[in-house]
Z-matrix of the N, CA and C atoms (Angstrom, degrees):
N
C 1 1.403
C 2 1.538 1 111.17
N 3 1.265 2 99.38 1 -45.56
C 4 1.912 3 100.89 2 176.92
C 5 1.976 4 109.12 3 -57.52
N 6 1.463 5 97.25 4 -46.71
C 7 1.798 6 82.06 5 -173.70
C 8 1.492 7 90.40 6 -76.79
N 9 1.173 8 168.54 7 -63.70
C 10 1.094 9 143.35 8 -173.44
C 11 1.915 10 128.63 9 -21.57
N 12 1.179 11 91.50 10 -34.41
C 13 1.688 12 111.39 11 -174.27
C 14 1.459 13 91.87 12 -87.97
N 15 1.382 14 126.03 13 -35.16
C 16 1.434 15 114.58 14 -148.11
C 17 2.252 16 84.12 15 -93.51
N 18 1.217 17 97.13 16 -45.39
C 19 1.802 18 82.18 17 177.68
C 20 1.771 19 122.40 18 -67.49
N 21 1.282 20 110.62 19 -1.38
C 22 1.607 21 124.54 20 -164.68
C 23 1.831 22 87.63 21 -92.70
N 24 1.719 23 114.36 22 -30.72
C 25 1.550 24 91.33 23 -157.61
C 26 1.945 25 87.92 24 -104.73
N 27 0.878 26 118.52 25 6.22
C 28 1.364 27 125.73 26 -161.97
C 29 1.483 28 109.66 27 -65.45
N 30 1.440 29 133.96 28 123.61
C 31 0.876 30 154.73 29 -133.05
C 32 1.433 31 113.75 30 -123.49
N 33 1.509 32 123.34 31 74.28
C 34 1.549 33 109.79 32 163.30
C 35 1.629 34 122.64 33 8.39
N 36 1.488 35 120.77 34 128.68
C 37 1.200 36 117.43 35 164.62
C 38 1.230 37 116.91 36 -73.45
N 39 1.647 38 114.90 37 129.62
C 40 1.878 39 97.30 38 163.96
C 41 1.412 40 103.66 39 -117.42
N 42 1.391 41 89.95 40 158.68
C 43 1.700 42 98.29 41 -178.01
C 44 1.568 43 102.27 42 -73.94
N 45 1.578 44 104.10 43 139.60
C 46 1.649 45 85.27 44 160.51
C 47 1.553 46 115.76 45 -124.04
N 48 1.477 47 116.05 46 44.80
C 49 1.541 48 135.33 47 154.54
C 50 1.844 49 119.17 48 -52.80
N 51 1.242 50 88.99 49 138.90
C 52 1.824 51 99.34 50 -173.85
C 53 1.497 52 105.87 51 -39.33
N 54 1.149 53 132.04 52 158.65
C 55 0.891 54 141.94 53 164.12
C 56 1.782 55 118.10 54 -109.23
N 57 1.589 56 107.43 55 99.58
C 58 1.673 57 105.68 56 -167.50
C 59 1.260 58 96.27 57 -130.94
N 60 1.655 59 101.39 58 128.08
C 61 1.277 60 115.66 59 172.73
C 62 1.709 61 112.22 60 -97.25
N 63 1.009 62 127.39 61 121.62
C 64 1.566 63 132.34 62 178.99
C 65 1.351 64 109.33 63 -121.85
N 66 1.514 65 105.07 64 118.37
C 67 1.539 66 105.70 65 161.53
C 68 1.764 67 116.00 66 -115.91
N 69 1.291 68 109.78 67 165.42
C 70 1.720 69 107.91 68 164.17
C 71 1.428 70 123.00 69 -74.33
N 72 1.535 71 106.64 70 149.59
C 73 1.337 72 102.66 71 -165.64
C 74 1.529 73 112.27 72 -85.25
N 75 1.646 74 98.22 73 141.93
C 76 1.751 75 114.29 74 -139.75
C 77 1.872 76 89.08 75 -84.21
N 78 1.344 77 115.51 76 -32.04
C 79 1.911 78 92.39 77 -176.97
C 80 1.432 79 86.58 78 -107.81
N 81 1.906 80 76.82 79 141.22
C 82 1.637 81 90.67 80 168.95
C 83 2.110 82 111.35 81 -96.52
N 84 1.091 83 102.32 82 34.99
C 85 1.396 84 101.04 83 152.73
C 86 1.549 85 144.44 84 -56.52
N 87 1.578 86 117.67 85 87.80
C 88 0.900 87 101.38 86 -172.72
C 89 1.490 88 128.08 87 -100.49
N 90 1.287 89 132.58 88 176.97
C 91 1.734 90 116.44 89 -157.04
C 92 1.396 91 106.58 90 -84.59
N 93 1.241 92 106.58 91 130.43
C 94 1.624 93 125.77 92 178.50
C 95 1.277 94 120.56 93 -87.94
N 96 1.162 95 140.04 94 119.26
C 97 1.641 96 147.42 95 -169.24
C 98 0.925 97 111.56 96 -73.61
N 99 1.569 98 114.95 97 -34.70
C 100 1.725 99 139.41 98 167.26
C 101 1.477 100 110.45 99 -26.63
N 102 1.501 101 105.46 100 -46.28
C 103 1.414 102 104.30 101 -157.93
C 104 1.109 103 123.90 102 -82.08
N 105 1.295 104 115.26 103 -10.36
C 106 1.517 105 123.59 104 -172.49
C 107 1.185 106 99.72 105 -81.01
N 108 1.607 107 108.86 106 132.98
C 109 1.339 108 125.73 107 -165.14
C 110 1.822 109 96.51 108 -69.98
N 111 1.335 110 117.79 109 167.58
C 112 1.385 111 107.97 110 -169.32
C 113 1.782 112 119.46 111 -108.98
N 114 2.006 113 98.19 112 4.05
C 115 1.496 114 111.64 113 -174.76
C 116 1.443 115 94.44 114 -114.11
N 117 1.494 116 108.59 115 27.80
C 118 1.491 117 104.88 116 -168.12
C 119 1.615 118 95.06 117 -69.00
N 120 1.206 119 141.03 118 176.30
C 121 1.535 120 161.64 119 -165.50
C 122 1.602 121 91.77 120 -97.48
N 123 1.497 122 115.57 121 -72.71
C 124 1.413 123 111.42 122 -171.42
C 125 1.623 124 109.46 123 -34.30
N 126 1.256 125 101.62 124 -68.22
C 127 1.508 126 101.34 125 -168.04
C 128 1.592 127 127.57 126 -67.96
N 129 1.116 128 111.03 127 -2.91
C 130 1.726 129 115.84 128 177.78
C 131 1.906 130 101.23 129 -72.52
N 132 1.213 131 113.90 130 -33.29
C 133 1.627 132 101.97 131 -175.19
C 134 1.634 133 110.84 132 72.37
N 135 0.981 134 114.02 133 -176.53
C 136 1.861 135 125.39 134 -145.51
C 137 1.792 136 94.93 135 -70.08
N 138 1.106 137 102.29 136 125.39
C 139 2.023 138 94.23 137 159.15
C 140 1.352 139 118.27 138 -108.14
N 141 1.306 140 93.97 139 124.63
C 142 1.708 141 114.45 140 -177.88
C 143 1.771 142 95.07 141 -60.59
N 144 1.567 143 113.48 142 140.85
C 145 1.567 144 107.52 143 156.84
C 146 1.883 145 94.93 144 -129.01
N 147 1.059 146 112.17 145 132.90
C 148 1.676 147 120.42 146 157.24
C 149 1.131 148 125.81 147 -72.84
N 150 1.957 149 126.94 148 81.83
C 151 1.220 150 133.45 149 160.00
C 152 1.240 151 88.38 150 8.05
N 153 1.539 152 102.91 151 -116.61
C 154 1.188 153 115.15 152 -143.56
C 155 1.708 154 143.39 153 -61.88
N 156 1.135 155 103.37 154 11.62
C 157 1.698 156 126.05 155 152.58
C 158 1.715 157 107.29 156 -94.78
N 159 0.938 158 133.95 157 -17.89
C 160 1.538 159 126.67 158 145.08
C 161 1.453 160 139.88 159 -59.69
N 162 1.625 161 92.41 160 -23.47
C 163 1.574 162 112.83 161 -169.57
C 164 1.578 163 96.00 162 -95.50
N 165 1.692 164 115.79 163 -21.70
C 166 1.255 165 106.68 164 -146.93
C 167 2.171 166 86.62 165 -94.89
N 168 1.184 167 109.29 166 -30.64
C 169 1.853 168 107.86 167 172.63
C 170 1.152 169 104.41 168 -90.14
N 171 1.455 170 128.61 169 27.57
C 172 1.615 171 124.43 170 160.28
C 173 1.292 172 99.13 171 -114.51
N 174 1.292 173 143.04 172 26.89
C 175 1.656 174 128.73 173 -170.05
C 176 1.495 175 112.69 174 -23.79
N 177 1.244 176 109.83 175 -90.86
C 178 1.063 177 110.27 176 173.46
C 179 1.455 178 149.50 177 -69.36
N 180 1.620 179 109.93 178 51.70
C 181 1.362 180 139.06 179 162.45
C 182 1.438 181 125.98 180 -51.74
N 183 1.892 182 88.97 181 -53.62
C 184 1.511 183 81.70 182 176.00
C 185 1.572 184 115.50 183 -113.21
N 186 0.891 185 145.41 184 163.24
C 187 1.557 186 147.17 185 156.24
C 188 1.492 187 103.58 186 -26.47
N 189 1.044 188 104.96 187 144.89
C 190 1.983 189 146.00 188 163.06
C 191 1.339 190 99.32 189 -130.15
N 192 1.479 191 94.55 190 164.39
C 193 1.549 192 143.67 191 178.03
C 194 1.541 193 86.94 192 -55.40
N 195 1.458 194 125.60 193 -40.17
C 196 1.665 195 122.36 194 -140.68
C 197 1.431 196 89.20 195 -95.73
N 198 1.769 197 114.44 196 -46.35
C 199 1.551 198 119.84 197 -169.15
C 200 1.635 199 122.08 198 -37.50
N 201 1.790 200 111.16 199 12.20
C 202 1.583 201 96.01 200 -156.62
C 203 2.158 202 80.51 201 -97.76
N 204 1.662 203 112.57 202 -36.57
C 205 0.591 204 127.36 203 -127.55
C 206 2.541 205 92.15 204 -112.22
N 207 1.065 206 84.37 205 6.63
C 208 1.814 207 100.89 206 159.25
C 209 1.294 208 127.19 207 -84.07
N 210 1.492 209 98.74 208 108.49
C 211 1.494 210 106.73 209 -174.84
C 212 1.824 211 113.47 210 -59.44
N 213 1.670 212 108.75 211 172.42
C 214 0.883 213 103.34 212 -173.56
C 215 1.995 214 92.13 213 -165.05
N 216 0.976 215 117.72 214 125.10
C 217 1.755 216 102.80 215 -140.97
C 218 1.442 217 131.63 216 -2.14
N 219 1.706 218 92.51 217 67.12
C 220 1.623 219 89.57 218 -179.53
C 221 1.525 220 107.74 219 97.13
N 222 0.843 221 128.09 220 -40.68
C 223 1.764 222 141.34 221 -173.42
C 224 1.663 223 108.09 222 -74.93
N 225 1.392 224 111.38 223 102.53
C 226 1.610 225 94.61 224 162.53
C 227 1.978 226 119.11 225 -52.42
N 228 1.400 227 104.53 226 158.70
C 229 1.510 228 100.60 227 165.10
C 230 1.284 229 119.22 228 -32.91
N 231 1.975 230 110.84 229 -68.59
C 232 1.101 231 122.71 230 -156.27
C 233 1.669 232 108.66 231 -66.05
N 234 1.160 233 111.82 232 -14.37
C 235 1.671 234 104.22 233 -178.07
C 236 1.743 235 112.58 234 -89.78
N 237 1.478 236 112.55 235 -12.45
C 238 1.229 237 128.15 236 -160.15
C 239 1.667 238 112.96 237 -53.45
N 240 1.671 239 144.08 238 137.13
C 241 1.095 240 133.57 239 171.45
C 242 1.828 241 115.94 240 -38.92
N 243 1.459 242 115.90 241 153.95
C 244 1.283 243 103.04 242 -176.91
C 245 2.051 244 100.05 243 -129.44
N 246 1.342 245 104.17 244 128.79
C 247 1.305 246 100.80 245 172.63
C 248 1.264 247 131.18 246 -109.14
N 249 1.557 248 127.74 247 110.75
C 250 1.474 249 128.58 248 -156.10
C 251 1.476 250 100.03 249 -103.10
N 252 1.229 251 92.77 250 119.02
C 253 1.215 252 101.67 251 172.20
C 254 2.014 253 125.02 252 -110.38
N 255 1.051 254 95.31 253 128.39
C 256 1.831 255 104.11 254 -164.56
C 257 1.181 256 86.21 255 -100.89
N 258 1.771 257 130.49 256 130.20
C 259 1.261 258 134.28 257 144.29
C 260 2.156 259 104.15 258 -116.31
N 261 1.405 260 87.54 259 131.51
C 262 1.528 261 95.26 260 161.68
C 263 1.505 262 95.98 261 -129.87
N 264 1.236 263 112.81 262 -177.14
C 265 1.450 264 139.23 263 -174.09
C 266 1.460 265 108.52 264 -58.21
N 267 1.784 266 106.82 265 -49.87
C 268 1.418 267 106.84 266 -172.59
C 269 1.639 268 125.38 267 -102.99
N 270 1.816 269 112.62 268 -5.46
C 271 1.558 270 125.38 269 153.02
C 272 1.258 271 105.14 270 -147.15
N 273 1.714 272 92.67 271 172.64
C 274 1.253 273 94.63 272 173.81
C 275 1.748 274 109.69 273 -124.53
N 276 1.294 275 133.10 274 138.51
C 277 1.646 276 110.91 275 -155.06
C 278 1.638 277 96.13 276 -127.71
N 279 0.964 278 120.84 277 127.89
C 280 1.688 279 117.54 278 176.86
C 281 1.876 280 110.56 279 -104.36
N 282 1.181 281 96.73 280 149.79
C 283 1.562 282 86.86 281 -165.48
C 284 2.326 283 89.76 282 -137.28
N 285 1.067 284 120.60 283 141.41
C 286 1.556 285 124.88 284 178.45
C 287 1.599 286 100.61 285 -115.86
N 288 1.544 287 108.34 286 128.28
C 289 1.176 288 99.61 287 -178.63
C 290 1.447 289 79.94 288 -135.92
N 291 1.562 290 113.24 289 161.99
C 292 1.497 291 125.54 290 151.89
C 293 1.519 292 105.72 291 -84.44
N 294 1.583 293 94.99 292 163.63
C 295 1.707 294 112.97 293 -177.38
C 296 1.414 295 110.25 294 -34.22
N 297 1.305 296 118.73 295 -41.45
C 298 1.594 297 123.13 296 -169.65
C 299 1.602 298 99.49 297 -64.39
N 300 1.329 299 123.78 298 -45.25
C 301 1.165 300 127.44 299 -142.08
C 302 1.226 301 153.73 300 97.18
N 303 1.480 302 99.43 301 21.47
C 304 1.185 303 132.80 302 -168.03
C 305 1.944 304 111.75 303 -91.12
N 306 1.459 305 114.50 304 106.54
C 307 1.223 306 110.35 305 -158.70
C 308 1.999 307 102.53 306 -61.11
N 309 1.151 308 110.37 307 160.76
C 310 1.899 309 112.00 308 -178.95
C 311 1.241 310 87.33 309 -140.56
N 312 1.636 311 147.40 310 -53.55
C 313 1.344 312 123.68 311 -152.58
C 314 0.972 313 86.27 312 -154.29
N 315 2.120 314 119.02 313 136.93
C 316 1.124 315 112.28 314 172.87
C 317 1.734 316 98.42 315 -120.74
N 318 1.551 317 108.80 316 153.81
C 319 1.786 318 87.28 317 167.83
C 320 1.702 319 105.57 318 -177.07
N 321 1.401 320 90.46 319 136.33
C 322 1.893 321 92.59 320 -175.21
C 323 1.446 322 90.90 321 -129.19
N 324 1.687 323 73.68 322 175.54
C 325 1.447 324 112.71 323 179.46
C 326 1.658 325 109.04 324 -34.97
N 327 1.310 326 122.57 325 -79.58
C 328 1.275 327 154.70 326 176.65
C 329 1.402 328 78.46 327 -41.40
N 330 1.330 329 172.02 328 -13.94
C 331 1.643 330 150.31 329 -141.08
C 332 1.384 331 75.73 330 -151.86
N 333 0.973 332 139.66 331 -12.53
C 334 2.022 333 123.50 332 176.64
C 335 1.668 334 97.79 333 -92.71
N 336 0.884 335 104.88 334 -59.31
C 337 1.955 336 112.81 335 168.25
C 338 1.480 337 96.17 336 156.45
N 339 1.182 338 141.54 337 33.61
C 340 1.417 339 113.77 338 163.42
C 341 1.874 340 116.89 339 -87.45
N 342 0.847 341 102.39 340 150.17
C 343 1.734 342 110.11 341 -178.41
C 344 1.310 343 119.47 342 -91.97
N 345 0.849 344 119.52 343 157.30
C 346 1.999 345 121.01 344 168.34
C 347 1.363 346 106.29 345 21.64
N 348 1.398 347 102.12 346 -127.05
C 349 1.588 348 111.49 347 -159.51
C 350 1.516 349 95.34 348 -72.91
N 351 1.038 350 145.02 349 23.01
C 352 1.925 351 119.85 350 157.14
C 353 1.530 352 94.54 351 -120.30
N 354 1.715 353 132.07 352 10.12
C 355 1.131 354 84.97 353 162.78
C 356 1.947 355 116.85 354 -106.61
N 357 1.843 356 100.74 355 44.03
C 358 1.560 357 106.22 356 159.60
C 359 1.304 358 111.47 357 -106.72
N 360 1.442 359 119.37 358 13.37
C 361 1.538 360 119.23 359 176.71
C 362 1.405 361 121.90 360 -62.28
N 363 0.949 362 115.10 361 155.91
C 364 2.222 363 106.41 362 170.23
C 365 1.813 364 102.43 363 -90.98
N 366 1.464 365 129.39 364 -8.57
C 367 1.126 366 126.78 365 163.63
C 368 1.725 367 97.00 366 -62.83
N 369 1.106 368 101.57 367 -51.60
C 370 1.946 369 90.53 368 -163.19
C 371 1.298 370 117.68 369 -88.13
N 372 1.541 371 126.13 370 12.27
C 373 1.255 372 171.68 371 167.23
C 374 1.548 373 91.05 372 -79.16
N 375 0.960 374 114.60 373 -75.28
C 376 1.675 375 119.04 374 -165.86
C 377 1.818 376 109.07 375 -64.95
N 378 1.258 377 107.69 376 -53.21
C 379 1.342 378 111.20 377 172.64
C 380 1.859 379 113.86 378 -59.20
N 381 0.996 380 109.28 379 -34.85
C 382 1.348 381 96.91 380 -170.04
C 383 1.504 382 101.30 381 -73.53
N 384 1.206 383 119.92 382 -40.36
C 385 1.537 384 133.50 383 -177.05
C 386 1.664 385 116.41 384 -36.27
N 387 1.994 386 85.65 385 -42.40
C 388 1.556 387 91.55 386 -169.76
C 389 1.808 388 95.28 387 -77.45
N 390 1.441 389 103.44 388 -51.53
C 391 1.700 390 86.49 389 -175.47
C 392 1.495 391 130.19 390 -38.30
N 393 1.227 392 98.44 391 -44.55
C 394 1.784 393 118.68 392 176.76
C 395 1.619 394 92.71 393 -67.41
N 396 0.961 395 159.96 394 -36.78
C 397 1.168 396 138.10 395 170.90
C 398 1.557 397 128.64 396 -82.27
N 399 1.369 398 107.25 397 1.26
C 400 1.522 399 120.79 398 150.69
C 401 0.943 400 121.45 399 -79.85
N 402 1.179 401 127.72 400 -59.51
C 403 1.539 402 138.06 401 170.88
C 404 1.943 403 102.16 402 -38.94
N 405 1.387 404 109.80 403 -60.10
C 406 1.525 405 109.05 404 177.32
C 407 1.808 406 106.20 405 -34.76
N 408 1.306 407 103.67 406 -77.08
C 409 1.051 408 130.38 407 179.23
C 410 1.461 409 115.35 408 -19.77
N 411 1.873 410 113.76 409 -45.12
C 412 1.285 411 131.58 410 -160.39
C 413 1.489 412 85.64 411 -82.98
N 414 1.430 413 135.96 412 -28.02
C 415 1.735 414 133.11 413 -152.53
C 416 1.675 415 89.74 414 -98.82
N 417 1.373 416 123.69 415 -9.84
C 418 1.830 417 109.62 416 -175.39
C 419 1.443 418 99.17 417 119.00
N 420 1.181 419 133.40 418 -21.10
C 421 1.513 420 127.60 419 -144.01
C 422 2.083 421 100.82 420 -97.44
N 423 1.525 422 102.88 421 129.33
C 424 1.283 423 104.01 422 168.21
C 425 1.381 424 124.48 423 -117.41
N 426 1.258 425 106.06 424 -32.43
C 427 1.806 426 124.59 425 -165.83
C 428 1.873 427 90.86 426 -88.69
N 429 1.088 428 132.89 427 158.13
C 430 1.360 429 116.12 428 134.20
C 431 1.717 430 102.98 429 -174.53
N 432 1.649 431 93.64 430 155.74
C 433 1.576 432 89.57 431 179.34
C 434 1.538 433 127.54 432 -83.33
N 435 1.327 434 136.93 433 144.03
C 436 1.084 435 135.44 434 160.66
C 437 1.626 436 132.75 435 -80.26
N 438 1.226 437 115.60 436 129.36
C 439 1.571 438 123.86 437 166.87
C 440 1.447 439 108.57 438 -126.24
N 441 1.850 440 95.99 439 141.60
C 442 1.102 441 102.06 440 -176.38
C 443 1.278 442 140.20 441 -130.33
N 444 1.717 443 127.78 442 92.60
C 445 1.554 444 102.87 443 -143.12
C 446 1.868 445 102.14 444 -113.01
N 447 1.282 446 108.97 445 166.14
C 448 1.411 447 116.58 446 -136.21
C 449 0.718 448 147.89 447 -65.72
N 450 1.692 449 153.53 448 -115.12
C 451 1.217 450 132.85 449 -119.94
C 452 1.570 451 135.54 450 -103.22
N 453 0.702 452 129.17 451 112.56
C 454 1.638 453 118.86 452 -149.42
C 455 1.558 454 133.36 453 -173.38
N 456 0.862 455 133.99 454 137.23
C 457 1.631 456 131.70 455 -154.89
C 458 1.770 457 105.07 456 -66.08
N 459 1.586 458 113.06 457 -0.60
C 460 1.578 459 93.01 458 175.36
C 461 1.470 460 98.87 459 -120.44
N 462 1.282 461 141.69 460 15.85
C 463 1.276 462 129.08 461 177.45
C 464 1.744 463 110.24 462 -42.65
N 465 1.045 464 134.28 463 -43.47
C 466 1.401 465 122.45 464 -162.70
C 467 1.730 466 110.93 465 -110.60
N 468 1.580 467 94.27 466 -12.02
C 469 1.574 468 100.36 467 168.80
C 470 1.672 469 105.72 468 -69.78
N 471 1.544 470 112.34 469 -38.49
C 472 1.603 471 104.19 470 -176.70
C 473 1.128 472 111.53 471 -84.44
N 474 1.246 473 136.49 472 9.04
C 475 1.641 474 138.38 473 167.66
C 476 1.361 475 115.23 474 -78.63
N 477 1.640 476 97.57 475 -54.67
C 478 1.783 477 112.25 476 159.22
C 479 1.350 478 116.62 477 -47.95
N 480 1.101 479 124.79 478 -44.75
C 481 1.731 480 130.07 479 -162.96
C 482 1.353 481 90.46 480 -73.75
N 483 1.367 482 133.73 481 -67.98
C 484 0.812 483 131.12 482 164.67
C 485 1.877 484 131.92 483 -6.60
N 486 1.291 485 109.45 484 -77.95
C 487 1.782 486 118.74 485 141.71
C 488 1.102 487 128.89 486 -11.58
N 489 1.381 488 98.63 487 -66.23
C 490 1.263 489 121.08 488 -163.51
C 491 1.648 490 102.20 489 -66.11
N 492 1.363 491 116.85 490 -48.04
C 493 1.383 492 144.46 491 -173.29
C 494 1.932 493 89.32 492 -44.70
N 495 0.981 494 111.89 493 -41.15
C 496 1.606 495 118.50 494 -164.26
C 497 1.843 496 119.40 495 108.31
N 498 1.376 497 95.41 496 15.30
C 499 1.370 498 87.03 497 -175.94
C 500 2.020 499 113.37 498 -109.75
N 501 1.072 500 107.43 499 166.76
C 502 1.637 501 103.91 500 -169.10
C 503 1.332 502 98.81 501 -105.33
N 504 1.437 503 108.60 502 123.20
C 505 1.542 504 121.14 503 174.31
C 506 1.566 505 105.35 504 -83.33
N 507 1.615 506 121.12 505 121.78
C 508 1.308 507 108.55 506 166.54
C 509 1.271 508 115.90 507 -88.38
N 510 1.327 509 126.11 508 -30.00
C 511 1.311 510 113.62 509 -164.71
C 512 1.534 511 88.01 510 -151.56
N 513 0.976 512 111.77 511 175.72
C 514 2.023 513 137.97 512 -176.81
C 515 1.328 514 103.40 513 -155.98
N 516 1.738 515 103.77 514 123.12
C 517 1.271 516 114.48 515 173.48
C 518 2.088 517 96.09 516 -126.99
N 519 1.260 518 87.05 517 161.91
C 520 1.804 519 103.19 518 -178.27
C 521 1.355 520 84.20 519 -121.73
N 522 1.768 521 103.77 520 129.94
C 523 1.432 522 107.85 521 165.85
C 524 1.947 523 82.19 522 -129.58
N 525 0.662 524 115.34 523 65.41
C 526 1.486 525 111.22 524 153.33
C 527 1.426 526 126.28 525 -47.85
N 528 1.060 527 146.55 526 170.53
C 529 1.384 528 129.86 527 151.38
C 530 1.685 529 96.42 528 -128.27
N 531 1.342 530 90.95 529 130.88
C 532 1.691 531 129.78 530 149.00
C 533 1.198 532 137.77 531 -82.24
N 534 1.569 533 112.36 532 95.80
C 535 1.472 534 128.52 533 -170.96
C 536 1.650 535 100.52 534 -76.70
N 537 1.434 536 117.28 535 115.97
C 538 1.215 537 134.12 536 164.12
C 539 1.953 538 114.53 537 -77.66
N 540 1.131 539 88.17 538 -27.94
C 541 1.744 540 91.23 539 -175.76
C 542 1.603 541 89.84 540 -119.27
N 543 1.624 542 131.83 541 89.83
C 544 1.247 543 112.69 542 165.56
C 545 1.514 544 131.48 543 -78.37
N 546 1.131 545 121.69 544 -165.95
C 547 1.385 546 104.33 545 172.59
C 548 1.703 547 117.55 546 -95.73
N 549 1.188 548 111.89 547 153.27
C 550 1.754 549 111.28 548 -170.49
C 551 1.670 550 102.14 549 -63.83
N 552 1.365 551 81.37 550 145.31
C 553 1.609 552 89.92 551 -177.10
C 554 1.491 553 95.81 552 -98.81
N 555 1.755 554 87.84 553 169.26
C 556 1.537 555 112.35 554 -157.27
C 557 1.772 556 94.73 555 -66.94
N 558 1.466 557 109.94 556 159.65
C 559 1.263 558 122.85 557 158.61
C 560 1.315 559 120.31 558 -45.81
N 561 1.695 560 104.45 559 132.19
C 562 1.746 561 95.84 560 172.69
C 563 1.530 562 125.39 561 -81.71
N 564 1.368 563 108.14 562 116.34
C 565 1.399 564 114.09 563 168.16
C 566 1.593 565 137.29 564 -19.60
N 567 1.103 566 111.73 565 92.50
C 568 1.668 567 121.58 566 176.92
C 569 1.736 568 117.22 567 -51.92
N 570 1.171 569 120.62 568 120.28
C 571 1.596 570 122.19 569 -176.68
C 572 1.357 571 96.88 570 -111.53
């Protein structure tokens, strides 16, 4: 009576193997060499440039004796407004001085409205740049030089802002400072 019951409830085997459907691939398109455009980038390979025929239609790249004394609407270099720009990690602070050194406009991040950690961003770097270059703008000033001291996520956003601001950068200097004697670094960690 039991194997009777036991073949009555008995249950087809099913496989329980993956189920993968594979077909062949339906266009027979195969890749044409033809098609590659022939000014493509990949295929041109390395371009030589010769320093010094680059250096020689840039004359005036770098400073001369004469560069103090090149106008610039009317303005020698050396008299030109100067814009210092301070980037650290956590602001960025712009300061307008004339040739003498005489401060005219000061203005950061933190003084546009950014707070804590965005005002070390190069977004709020860029915005402040442009305000400060309205304000320039509002005092007479178009030409002016840039300085730039260090290190920090908006150094090149406030050069741009700057631009952008409407004003003409003549020159960019990095006054970074370079510690020759740094301070000793921490002990190395024991594992």
């Amino acid at each position: 009576m039991l194997s009777a019951l036991r073949n009555s409830l008995r249950v087809p085997a099913i496989s329980l193997g993956r189920l993968f459907q594979t077909t062949a691939p339906t266009s027979s398109d195969k890749f044409d060499h033809k098609r590659i455009p022939q000014n493509d980038e990949g295929v041109q390979g390395e371009k030589v440039v010769d320093l010094d025929s680059v250096l020689k239609s840039k004359q005036n790249l770098f400073p001369t004796l004469e560069s103090d004394n090149i106008l610039f609407d009317g303005v020698p270099y050396k008299d030109l407004p100067i814009c210092n720009i301070r980037v650290s990690h956590n602001n960025t602070i712009f300061t307008l001085t004339d040739a003498a050194g005489n401060v005219k406009v000061i203005k950061s991040c933190g003084i546009e409205g950014f707070k804590n950690t965005k005002k070390g961003t190069n977004i709020a770097a860029q915005t402040t740049a442009i305000s400060f270059a309205a304000k320039a703008i509002d005092r007479g000033l178009k030409n002016i030089r840039v300085k730039v001291r260090g290190l920090g996520p908006g150094r090149l956003a406030a050069v741009k802002g700057l631009q952008m601001g409407g004003l003409q950068v003549i020159s960019i200097t990095d006054n970074t400072l370079v510690s020759w004697n740094p301070p000793r670094p921490r002990k190395a960690r024991r594992l």
